[in-house]
C-alpha positions in Angstrom: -55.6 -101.4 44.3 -56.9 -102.1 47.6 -60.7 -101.4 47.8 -61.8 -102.9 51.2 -65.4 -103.7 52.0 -67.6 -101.9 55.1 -67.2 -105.4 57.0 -63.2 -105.3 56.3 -63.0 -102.0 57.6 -64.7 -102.3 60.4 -62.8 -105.4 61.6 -59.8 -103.8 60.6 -60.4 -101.2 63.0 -62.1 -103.9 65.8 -59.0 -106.1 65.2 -57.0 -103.0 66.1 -59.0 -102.5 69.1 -58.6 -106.0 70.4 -55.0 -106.4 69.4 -54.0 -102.7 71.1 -55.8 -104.1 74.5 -54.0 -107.3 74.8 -50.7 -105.8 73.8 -50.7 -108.1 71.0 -47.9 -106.6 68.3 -49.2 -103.9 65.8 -48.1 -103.2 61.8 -47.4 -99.9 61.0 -50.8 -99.0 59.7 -52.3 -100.5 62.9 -49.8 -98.4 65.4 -51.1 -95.6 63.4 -55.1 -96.5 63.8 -54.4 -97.4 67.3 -53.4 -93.4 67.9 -56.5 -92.2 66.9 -58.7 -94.8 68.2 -57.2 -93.7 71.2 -58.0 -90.0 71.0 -61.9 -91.4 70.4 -62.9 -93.7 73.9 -66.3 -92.8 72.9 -66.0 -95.5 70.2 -64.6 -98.2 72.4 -67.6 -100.0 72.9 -68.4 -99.9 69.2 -65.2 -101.6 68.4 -65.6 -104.1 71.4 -68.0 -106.2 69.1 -66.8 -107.0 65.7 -69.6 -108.7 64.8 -72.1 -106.0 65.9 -70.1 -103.3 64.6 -70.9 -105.1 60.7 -74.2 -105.6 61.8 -75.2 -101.9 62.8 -76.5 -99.2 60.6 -75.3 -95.9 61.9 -77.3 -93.8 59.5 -80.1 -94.8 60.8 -79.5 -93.7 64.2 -80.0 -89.8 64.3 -77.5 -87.6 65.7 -74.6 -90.3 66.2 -72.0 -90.7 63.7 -70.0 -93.6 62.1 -66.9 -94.0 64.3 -65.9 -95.9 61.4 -66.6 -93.5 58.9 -64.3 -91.1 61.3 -61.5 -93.3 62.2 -61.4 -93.8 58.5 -61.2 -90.7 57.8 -58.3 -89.8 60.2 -56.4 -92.4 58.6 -57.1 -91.6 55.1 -55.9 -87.8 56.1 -52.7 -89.2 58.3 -51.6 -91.1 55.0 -52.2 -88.0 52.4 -50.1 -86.2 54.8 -47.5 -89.0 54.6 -47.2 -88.7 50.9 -48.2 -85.3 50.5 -50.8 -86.3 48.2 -52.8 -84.3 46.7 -50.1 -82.0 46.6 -49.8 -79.2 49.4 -51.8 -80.9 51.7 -49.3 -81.9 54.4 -48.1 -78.5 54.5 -51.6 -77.1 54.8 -52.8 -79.9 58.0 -49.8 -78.4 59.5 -50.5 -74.8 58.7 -53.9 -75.8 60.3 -52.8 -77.9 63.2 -50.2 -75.2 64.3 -53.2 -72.7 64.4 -55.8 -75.1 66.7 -52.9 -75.8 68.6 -53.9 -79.4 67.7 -53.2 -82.1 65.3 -56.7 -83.6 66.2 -59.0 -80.7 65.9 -57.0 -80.4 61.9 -58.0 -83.6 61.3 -61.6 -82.6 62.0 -61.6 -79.4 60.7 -59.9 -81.0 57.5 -62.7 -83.8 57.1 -65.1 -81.3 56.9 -63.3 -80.4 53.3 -62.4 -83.9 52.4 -66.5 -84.8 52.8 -67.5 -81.9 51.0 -65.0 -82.9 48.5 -66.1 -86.3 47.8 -69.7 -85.0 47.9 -68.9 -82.4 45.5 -67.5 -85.5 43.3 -70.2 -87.8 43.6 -72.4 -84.7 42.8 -71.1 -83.7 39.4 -69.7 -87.4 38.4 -66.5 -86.5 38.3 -62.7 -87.3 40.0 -62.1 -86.0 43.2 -60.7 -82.2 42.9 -57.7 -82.5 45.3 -56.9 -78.6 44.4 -59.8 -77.8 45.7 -59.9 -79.8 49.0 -56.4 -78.0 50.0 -57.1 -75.4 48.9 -60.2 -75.6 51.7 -57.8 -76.7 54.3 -55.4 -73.9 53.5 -58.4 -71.3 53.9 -59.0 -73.1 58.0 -55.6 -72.6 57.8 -55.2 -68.9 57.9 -58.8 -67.9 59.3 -57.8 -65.3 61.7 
């Protein structure tokens, strides 16, 4: 199993960056982190500086998040979705993005469950409950 480090994601993403701006040829995974690093210009500069980006500690600046973290994050939902894994959760990001009118606002909406279930995980020392987490997307889902 693949289980890269902070640094190796970060210059994952960096090396995305860089490679995206001097049309340099993408692999799938890439073309896919490329389309949402390019719904997030805000974290451009972060990803100008590879070496930087390593080097910073986001929590410990107040009230901006880890683009990392986020891009991450969009990824990790754009692959579930892929494979449907946990179970029902493409067909609930769609449910979701069909009602925001926006495949990007579901993302965010749907990291909101995916952090709360991880943090309910690490809480209780147990697996991940993937039930649970689309099950929390299907709620955003049909919020009227």
């Amino acid at each position: 199993m693949f289980s890269p480090s902070r640094a190796d994601a970060r210059h994952f993403f960096c090396g995305v960056y860089a490679r995206t701006r001097s049309g340099a040829p993408l692999q799938a995974i890439e073309t896919l982190a490329s389309l949402w690093i390019a719904e997030h210009p805000e974290y451009h500069a972060d990803l100008r500086d590879a070496d930087a980006a390593v080097a910073r500690n986001y929590d410990a600046t107040p009230g901006q998040g880890n683009p990392f973290l986020h891009l991450s994050m969009h990824l990790s939902i754009s692959e579930q979705c892929s494979i449907d894994q946990p179970p029902g959760i493409r067909q609930a990001v769609e449910r979701l993005s069909a009602r925001l009118d926006s495949l990007h606002d579901a993302h965010h909406a749907a990291m909101d469950c995916l952090g709360e279930m991880l943090w309910e995980s690490q809480r209780a020392g147990g697996p991940p409950d993937g039930q649970a987490y689309v099950a929390c997307v299907q709620r955003r889902a049909s919020r009227d």
